[in-house]
N, C-alpha and C positions, 0 to 999 in steps of 0.2 A: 953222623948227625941223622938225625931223623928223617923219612924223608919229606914226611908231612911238612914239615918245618921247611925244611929248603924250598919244596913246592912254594909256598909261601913268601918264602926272600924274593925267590924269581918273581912271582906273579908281582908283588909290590917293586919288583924293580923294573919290571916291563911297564907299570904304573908310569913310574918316572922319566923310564925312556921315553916317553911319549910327551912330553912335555920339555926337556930338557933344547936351549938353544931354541926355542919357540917365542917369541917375544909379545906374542898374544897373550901367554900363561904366564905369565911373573908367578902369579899369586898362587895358583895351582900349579907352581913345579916346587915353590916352597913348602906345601903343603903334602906332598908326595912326598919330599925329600924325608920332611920330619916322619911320616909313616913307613916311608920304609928304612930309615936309620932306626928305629923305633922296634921294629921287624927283627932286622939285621943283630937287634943289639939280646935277642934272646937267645937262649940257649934250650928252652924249652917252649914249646908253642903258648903252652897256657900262661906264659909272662907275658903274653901279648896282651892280651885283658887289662893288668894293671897297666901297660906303658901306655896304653891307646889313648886315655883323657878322652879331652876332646878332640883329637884330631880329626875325628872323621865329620863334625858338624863343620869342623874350623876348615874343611876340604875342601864340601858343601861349599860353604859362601864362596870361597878361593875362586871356585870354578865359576860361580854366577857373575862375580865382578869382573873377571878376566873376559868372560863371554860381553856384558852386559855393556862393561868399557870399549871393546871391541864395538860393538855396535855405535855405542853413544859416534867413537869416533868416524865411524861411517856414517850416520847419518848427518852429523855437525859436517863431513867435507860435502855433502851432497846439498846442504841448506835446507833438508829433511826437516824442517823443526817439529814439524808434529810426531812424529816417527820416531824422535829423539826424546820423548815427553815420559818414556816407560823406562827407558837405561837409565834416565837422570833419577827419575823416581824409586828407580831399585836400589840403586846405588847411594842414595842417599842414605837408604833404609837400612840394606842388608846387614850392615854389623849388630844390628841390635838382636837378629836372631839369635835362639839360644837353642835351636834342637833343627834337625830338618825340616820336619813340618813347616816349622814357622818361618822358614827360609822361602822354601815353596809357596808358602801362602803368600807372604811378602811379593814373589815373584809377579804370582797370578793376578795378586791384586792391582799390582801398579801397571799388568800387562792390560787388564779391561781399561782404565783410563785410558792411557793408551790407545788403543782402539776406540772408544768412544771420539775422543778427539780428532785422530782420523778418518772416521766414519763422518761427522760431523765435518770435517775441514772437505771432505772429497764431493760435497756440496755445492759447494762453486766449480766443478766442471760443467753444471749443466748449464752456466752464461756464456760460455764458449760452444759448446755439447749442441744445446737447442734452444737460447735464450736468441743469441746474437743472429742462427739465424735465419730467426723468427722475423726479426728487423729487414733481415735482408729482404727476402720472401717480401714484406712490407714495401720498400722500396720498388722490387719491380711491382706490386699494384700499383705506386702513386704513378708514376712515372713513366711505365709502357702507354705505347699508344694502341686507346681502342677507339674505336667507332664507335660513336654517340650515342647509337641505341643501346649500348653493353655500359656506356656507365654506372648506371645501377649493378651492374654485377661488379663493376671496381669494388664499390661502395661496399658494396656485401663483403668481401673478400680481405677489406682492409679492418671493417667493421671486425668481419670473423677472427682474425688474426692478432689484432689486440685483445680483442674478449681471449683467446686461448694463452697470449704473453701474461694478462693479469691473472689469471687462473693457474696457468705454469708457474708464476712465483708463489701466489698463494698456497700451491700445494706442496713446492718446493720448502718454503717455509713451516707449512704444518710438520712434513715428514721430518725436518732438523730438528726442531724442539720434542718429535717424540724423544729424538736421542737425548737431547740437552737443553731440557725446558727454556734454560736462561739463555739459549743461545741466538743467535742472528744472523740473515742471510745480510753478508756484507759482501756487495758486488765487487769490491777494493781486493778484496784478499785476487783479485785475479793480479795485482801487482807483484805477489810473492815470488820469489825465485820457483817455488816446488810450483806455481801456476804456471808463471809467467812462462816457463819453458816449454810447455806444452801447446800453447795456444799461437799456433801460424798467420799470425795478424800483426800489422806493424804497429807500430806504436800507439802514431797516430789516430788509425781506424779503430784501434782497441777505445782509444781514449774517447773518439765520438761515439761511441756503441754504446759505449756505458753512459755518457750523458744522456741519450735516447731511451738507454733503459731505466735510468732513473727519473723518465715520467710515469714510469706504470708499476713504480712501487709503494 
């Protein structure tokens, strides 16, 4: 046998090795499988040409949904949901491609939503970040004791601190709609599992925080 040819069998069966007994690749050990049986089934290299079809675009996708799936399922057990917005979208898409490119493009396209969205959704850190506590800070104005000559500096201090809360949202808000005109700082989304994990506040005190903040929006 040639040697070229054999080179060849191996390298596509090193393909498959790689994938075989993997249960992330379903789709891309099938798609190995048929190229290198495809491979295996010439006797000379340049029959490789006629047997290949499509299998090497049909490879392509194999790999992206195998990965894409893989992900979806991670982020759906993590309650990721925005994070999850680019695997569902690719996946929804992927079989209509018809060449590589357009696999690729597909990918990249539905990866920028994707990131818009969580770029967009990582917004509401900043009511935990420096919204809430701005509030607190507030609190000890109202509430420490000063000497009666320094009340006016309370006044200033409390005065200055909601002036910087209504401005913190405001600019808060301009920067999301650069991402996503139509979108909206919704202090709620702190209820999310992907938030709500992050934020070392009990229920409660979350829950009066946000009522406080929803005077100065």
């Amino acid at each position: 046998m040639d040697q070229l040819l054999e080179d060849y069998k191996l390298y596509y069966k090193a393909r498959l090795d790689k994938y075989e007994n993997n249960p992330i690749y379903p789709n891309s050990y099938q798609t190995e499988k048929a190229l290198s049986d495809a491979m295996n089934s010439c006797n000379e290299l340049h029959e490789f040409k006629d047997k290949l079809g499509d299998l090497n675009i049909k490879n392509s996708i194999a790999l992206i949904k195998d990965q894409e799936t893989a992900r979806l399922t991670h982020y759906t057990s993590l309650q990721e949901d925005k994070r999850a917005i680019s695997p569902q979208l690719i996946l929804r898409d992927i079989d209509t491609a018809t060449d590589v490119n357009t696999a690729i493009e597909i990918s990249n396209k539905h990866d920028q939503v994707g990131l818009v969205e969580i770029s967009v959704d990582g917004f509401i850190d900043h009511v935990w970040g420096k919204l809430i506590p701005a509030l607190e800070r507030l609190d000890i104005s109202r509430n420490a004791e000063y000497p009666a000559k320094y009340e006016d500096k309370r006044q200033e201090e409390i005065t200055t601190e909601e002036q910087w809360i209504r401005e913190e949202i405001q600019s808060i808000t301009k920067q999301l709609k650069d991402w996503k005109p139509e979108g909206n700082f919704d202090i709620e989304l702190v209820w999310e599992h992907r938030h709500r994990k992050n934020i070392p506040i009990p229920d409660d005190v979350l829950r009066n925080r946000l009522t406080e903040l929803k005077n100065y929006l």
